[in-house]
LUMLUM-743787 format. One record per residue (C-alpha): x, y negated, z; residue in one letter. Coordinates in steps of 0.25 Angstrom, whole numbers, padded with zeros to 4 digits, always signed. Layout:
<kegus>
XYZa;...
</kegus>
This chain:
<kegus>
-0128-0072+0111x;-0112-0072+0110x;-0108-0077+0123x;-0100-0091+0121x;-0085-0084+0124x;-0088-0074+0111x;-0094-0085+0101x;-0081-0095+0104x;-0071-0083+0102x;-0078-0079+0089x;-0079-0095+0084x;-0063-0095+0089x;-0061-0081+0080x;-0070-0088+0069x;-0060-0102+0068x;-0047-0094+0069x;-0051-0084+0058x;-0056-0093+0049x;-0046-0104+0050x;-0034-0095+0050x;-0038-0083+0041x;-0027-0078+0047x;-0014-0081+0037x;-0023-0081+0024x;-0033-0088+0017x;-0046-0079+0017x;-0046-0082+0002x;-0034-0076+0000x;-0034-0061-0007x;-0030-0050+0002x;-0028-0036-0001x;-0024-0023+0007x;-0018-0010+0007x;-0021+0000+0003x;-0027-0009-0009x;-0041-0005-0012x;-0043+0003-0024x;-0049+0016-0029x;-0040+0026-0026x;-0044+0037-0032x;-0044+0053-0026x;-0034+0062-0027x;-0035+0069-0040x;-0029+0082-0035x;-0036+0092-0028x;-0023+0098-0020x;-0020+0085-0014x;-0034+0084-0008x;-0033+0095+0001x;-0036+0087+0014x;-0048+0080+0006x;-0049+0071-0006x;-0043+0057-0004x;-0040+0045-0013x;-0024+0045-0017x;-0015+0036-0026x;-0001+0033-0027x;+0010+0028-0034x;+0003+0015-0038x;+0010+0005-0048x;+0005-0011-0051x;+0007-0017-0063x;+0003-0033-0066x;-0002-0033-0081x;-0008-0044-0088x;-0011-0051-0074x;-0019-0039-0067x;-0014-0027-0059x;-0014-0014-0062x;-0013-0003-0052x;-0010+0011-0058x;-0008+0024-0048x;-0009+0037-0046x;-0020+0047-0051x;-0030+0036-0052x;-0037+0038-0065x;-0035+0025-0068x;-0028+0011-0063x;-0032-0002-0057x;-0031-0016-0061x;-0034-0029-0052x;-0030-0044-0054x;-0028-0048-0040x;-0023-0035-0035x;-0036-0034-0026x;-0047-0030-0034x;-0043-0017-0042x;-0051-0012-0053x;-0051+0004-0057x;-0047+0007-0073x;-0050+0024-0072x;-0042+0027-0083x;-0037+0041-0086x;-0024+0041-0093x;-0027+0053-0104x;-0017+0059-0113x;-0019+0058-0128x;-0015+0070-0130x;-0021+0078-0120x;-0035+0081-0116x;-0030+0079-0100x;-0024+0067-0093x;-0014+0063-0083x;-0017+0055-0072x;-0008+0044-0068x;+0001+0049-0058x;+0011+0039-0053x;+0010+0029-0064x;+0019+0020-0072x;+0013+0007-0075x;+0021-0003-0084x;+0020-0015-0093x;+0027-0016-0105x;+0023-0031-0112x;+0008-0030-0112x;+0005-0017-0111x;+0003-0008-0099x;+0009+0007-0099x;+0006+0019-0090x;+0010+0032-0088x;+0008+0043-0076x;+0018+0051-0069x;+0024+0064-0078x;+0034+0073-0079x;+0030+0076-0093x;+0032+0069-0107x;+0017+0072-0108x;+0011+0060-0104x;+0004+0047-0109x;+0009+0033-0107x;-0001+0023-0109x;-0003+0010-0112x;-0012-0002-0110x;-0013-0018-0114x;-0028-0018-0106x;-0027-0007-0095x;-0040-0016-0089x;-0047-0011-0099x;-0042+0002-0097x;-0035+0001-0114x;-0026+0011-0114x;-0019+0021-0123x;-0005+0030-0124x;+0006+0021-0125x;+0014+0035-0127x;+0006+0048-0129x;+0017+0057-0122x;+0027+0048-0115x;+0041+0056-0117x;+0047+0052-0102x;+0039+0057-0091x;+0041+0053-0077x;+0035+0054-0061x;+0031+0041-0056x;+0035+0033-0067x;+0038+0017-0069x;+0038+0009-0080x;+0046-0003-0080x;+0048-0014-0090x;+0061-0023-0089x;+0062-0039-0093x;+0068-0033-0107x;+0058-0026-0110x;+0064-0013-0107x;+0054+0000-0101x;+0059+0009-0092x;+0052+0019-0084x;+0056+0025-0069x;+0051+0038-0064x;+0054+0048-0052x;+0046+0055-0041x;+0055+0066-0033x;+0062+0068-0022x;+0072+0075-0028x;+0075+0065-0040x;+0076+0050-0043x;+0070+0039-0051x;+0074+0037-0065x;+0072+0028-0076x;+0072+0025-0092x;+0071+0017-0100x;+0059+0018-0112x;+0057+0013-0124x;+0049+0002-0127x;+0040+0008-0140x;+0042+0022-0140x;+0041+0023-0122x;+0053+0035-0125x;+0064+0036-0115x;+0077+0026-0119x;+0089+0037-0113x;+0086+0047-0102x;+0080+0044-0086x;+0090+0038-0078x;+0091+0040-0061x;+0089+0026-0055x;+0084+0028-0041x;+0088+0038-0030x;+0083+0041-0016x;+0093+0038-0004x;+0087+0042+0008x;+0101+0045+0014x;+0100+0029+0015x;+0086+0024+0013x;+0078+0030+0024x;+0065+0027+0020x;+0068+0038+0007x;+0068+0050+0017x;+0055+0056+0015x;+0043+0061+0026x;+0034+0051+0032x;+0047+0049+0043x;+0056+0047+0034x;+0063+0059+0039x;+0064+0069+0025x;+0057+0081+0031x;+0052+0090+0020x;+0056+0082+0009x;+0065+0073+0002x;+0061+0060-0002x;+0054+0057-0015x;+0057+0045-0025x;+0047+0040-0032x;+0038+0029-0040x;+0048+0021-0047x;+0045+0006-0051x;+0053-0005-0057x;+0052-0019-0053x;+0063-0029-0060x;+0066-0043-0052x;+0076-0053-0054x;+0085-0044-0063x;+0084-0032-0054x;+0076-0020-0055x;+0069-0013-0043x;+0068-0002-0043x;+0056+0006-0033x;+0055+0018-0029x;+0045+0027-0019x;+0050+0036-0008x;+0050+0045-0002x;+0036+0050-0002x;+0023+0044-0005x;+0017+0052+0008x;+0024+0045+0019x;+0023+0030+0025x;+0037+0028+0021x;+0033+0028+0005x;+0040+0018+0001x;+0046+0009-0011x;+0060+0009-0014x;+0067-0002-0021x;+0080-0002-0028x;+0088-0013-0037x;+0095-0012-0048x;+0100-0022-0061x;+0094-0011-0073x;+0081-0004-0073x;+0089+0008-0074x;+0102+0017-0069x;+0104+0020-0054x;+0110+0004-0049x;+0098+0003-0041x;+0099-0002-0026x;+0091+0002-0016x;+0085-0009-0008x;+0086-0003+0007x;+0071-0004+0010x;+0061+0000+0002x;+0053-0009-0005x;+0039-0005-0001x;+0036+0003+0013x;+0024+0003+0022x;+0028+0014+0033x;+0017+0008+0043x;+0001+0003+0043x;-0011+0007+0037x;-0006+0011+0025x;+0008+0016+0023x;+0018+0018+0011x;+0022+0009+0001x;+0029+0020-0010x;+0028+0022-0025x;+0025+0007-0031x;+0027-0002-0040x;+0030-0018-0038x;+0022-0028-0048x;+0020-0044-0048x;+0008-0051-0046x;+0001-0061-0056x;+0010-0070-0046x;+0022-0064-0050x;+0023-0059-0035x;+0027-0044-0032x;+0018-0035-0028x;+0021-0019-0024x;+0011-0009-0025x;+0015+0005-0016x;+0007+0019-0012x;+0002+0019+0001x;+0003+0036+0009x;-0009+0039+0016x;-0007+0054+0013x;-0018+0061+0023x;-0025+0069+0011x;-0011+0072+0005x;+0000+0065+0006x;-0003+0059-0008x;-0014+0051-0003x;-0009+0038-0005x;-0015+0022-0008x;-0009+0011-0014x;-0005-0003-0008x;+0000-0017-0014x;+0011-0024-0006x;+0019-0039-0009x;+0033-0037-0014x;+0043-0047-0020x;+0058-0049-0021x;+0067-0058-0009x;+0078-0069-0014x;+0086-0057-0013x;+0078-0050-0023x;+0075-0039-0012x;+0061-0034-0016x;+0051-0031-0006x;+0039-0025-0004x;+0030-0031+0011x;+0022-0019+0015x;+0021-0026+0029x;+0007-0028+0034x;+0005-0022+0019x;-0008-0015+0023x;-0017-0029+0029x;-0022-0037+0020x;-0013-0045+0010x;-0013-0056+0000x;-0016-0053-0014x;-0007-0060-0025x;-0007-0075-0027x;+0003-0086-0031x;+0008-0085-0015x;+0022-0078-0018x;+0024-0065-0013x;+0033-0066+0000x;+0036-0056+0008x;+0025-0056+0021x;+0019-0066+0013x;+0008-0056+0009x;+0002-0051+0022x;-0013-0060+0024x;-0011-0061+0039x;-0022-0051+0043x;-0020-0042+0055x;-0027-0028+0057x;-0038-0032+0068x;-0042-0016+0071x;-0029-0008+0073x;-0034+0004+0083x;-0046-0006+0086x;-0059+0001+0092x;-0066+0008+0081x;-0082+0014+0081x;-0086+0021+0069x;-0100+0028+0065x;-0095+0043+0065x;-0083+0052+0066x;-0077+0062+0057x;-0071+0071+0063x;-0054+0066+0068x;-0056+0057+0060x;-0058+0046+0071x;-0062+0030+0070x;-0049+0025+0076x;-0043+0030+0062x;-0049+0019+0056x;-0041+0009+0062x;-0028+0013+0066x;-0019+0010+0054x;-0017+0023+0047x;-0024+0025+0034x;-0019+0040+0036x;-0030+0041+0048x;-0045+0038+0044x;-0059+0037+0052x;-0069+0045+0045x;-0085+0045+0049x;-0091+0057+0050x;-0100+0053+0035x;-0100+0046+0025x;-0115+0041+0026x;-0117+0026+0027x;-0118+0020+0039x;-0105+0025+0045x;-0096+0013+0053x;-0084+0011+0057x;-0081-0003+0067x;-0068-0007+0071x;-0066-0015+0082x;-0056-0027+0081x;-0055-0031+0096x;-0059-0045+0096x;-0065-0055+0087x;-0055-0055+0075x;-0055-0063+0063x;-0055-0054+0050x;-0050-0056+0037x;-0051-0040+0030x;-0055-0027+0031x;-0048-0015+0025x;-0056-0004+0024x;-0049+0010+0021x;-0058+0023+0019x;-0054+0036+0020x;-0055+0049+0012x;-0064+0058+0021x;-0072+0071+0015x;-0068+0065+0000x;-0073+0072-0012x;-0068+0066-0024x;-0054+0071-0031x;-0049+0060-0041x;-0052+0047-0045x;-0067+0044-0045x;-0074+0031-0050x;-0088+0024-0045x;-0083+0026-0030x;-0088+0017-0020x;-0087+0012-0006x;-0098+0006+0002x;-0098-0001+0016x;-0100-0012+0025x;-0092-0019+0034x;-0096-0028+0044x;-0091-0037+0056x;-0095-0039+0070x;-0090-0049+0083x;-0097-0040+0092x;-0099-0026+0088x;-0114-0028+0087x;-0117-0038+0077x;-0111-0035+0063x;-0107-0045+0051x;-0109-0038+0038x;-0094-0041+0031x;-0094-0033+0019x;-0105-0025+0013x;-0101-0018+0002x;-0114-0007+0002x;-0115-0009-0013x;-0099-0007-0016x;-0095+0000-0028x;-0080+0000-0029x;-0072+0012-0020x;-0065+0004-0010x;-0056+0014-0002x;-0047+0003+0005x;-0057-0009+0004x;-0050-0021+0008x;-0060-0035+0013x;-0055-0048+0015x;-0066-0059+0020x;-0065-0073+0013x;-0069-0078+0026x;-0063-0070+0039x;-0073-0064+0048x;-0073-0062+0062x;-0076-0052+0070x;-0072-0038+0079x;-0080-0029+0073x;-0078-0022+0060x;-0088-0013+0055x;-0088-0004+0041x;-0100+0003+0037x;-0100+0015+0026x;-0109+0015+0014x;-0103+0023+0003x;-0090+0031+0004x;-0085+0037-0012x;-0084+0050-0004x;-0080+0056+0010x;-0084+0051+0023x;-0084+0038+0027x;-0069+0036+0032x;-0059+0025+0035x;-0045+0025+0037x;-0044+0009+0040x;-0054-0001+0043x;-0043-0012+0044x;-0047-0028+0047x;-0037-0038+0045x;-0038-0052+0052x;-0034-0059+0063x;-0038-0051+0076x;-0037-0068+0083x;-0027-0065+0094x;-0012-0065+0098x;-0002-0061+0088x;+0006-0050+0095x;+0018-0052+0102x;+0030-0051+0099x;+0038-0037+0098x;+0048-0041+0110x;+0058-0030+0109x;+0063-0022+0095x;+0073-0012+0091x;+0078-0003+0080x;+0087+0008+0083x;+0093+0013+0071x;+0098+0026+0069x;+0115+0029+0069x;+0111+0043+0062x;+0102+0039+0053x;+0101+0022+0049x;+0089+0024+0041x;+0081+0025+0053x;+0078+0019+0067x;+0071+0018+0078x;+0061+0003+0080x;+0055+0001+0093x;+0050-0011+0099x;+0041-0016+0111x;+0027-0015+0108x;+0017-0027+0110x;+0005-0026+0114x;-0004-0035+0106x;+0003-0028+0094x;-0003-0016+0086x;+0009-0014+0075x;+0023-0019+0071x;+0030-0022+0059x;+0044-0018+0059x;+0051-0026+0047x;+0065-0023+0043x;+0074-0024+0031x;+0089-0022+0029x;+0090-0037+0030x;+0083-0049+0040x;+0074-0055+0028x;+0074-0044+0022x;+0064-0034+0032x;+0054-0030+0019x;+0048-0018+0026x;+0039-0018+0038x;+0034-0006+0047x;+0022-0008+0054x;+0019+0002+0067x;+0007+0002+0073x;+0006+0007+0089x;+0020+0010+0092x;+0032+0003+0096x;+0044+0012+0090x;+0047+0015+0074x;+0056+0025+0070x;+0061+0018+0055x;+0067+0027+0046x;+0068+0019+0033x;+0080+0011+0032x;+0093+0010+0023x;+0105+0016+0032x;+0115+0006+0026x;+0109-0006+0031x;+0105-0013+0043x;+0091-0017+0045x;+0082-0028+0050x;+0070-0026+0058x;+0059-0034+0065x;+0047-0031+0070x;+0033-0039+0074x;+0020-0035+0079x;+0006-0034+0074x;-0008-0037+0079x;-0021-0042+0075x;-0017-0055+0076x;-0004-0055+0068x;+0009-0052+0069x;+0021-0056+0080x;+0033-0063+0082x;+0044-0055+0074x;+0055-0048+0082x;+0068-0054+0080x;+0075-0048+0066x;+0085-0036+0072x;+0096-0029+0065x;+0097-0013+0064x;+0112-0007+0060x;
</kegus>
């Protein structure tokens, strides 16, 4: 029997968990990047080198007749959901009419135009099909134009208030964006492409290219147009400067016509995710709930296979009472609140639940090879645990410290010994997770033995927290490879002290170069990360940072022509800190 001490700590653990529910309601929807859905395999042999792997990028959203519509690349299809939660797989292969071949969808343009839906792949040719669709759920679809006479890389349809179409496209580093203007019946181009969008990473410093924003080997590349129109003005987004570094990101620039070359730069770009589990936040496109409350859905870099290996994730965005718009990629991969009436606000997103097995203590059934257990929990979807099989019966138990009230689980498997090479339907996980106060006697959480659905990123949230300091996942069925994870993440409330305060904080900015400085600040020790906010005005600090394990930050991604705003607070499994006090850097 429990000694008295353990069963009063667990009923303690019990009561706090359950009246708290730590900052939501349990009932509440919650999802988590990356979102979960079937990513399909790389379609090309050549960018499988290093083993087959799933990939997509370059995802675009689109709120049709009151469900969600999720198109990217070389997927074979598109997804549709009506909670952005549960998404359900169309396979559809776009053919051409007039050619026994077809093209995948590379980089789409999705837009709407009254009630009809059009799509149409990346191309440099006049040689391609662009469809349309007034049922897409039923997968109803038919050419819209057989050869559609303007072609374009990363394309972007946009529709104005008046009716008017125009399209955007450009991917290179050596050119920049361009619009036109279509014709509403025959789709041919009105006049010729005109420049809208430059780089200037002489000013911008998040533009420079290489995963230190340094431009070693390359110069940076501008891609993924999209449109967005709000109170008058048009914004328009942008990617850069490379989809294979953490510092993918989503420009934003403001102008009074959808086209010429009057478009401002916001200094920060609108979406950025440069630390965490996953990382980037480039090549987009920005859509409103049925809610009317905006929503920004970005490509994740994961880039070990290739550095095309990408995901996709979903962030909150909105507009300030300046009309500033922004994107929260803060905390952007723990678990957040679906859509509701609740207006979009910035933070406002964020479900209050803390990673409870950061570098935690980790056994696991088998070994493959380097590819260690501790991989598993250390934050990096870059590094993953692999067992040494893919049998059933393989484990993998993490450790959360102490007695902890639970509210999700991400699990995130990894691409180990692959065979499949492009998108494959009927693929399935099984598993079963369980939880444990003692490491001896185990609570069966989840079973999902008889799954059907492939569940690469699965993401659990308990109606009812659950308590406890083991976490155990058992393999049934992997859709190929080895059994491998690259993050089993639990999310809750760990029931201790918040950490303290960061006491001392600085940013040294460069008189060389003012695009870049040097943050350091006193570590604490109840702490295992930091989010550094800043923003080129106090209540305007849009874009976070968060460091795990180290107390110094070299920042490279600010506009040279303005001062910047910077705080800082600490992380742990219990919440967040005390801000530091808002500081000013010339």
């Amino acid at each position: 029997m429990p000694c008295k001490k353990h069963t009063l700590i667990v009923l303690l653990c019990l009561l706090i968990g359950i009246s708290t529910l730590n900052a939501v309601d349990a009932q509440t929807k919650t999802y988590c990047n990356p979102i979960n859905i079937d990513y399909g395999y790389t379609p090309i042999p050549n960018f499988s080198e290093w083993g087959k792997h799933r990939a997509t990028a370059d995802p675009v959203i689109v709120n049709y007749k009151g469900d969600y519509y999720l198109f990217s690349t070389n997927q074979w299809g598109y997804w549709w959901s009506h909670d952005m939660s549960d998404w359900h797989f169309i396979s559809k292969k776009f053919l051409r009419p007039w050619n026994e071949g077809y093209d995948e969808l590379c980089a789409p343009a999705v837009g709407i135009i009254g009630d009809t839906m059009i799509v149409i792949g990346s191309t440099y040719t006049s040689k391609f099909t662009l469809w349309m669709s007034t049922n897409p759920k039923a997968n109803e679809w038919k050419p819209l134009v057989d050869s559609f006479e303007i072609g374009g890389w990363d394309p972007a349809f946009f529709t104005d208030d008046d009716g008017k179409l125009y399209m955007y496209n450009g991917s290179s580093n050596v050119y920049p964006l361009y619009g036109i203007e279509l014709n509403r019946s025959t789709f041919k181009p009105i006049g010729t492409r005109t420049e809208v969008q430059s780089l200037k990473q002489w000013r911008y410093g998040w533009q420079r290219f290489g995963e230190h924003m340094d431009n070693t080997f390359l110069d940076p590349f501008m891609e993924g147009a999209w449109m967005t129109k709000h109170h008058g003005k048009y914004y328009l987004q942008y990617g850069a400067p490379g989809t294979e570094f953490s510092g993918y990101a989503d420009g934003v620039a403001v102008g009074d016509k959808p086209l010429g070359n009057g478009f401002v730069d916001q200094s920060d770009p609108l979406s950025m995710k440069l630390g965490g589990f996953a990382r980037g936040a480039g090549h987009g496109a920005s859509f409103q709930d049925n809610f009317n409350n905006w929503w920004h859905v970005s490509t994740i870099m994961l880039s070990v296979k290739n550095n095309f290996e990408r995901r996709t994730g979903i962030w909150p965005a909105g507009f300030d009472k300046d009309d500033v718009m922004w994107c929260n990629t803060a905390f952007g991969d723990y678990p957040h609140l679906l859509p509701s009436a609740s207006s979009n606000e910035y933070g406002s997103g964020f479900a209050g639940w803390y990673l409870l097995n950061y570098q935690k203590p980790v056994a696991v059934s088998s070994t493959l090879g380097a590819y260690a257990a501790n991989h598993a929990v250390d934050e990096s979807m870059k590094t993953y645990w692999s067992a040494a099989t893919d049998n059933p019966g393989e484990w993998i138990q993490s450790d959360l410290g102490n007695v902890s009230t639970v509210n999700a689980i991400q699990i995130n498997y990894a691409d180990q010994d692959a065979t499949i090479l492009g998108k494959s339907l009927g693929l399935y996980h099984q598993y079963k997770l369980y939880s444990s106060l003692d490491g001896k006697k185990w609570n069966l959480l989840i079973d999902k033995s008889n799954n059907q659905t492939d569940v690469p990123h699965d993401y659990i949230a308990f109606d009812k927290p659950v308590v406890a300091r083991y976490i155990k996942l058992e393999h049934i069925h992997m859709p190929t490879g080895k059994f491998a994870i690259s993050g089993l993440r639990v999310f809750g409330n760990g029931n201790g002290a918040k950490p303290n305060a960061v006491k001392t904080f600085m940013v040294l900015r460069s008189e060389k170069d003012k695009r870049s400085a040097w943050i350091r600040w006193s570590p604490v020790d109840n702490a295992y990360a930091y989010n550094i906010y800043y923003g080129i005005a106090p209540d305007k600090m849009y874009n976070c940072v968060m460091v795990h394990d180290a107390n110094e930050y070299w920042f490279k991604a600010m506009d040279s022509q303005k001062p910047y705003y910077f705080t800082i607070e600490a992380v742990n499994e219990n919440g967040v800190s005390t801000a530091f006090k808002t500081i000013r850097a010339d």
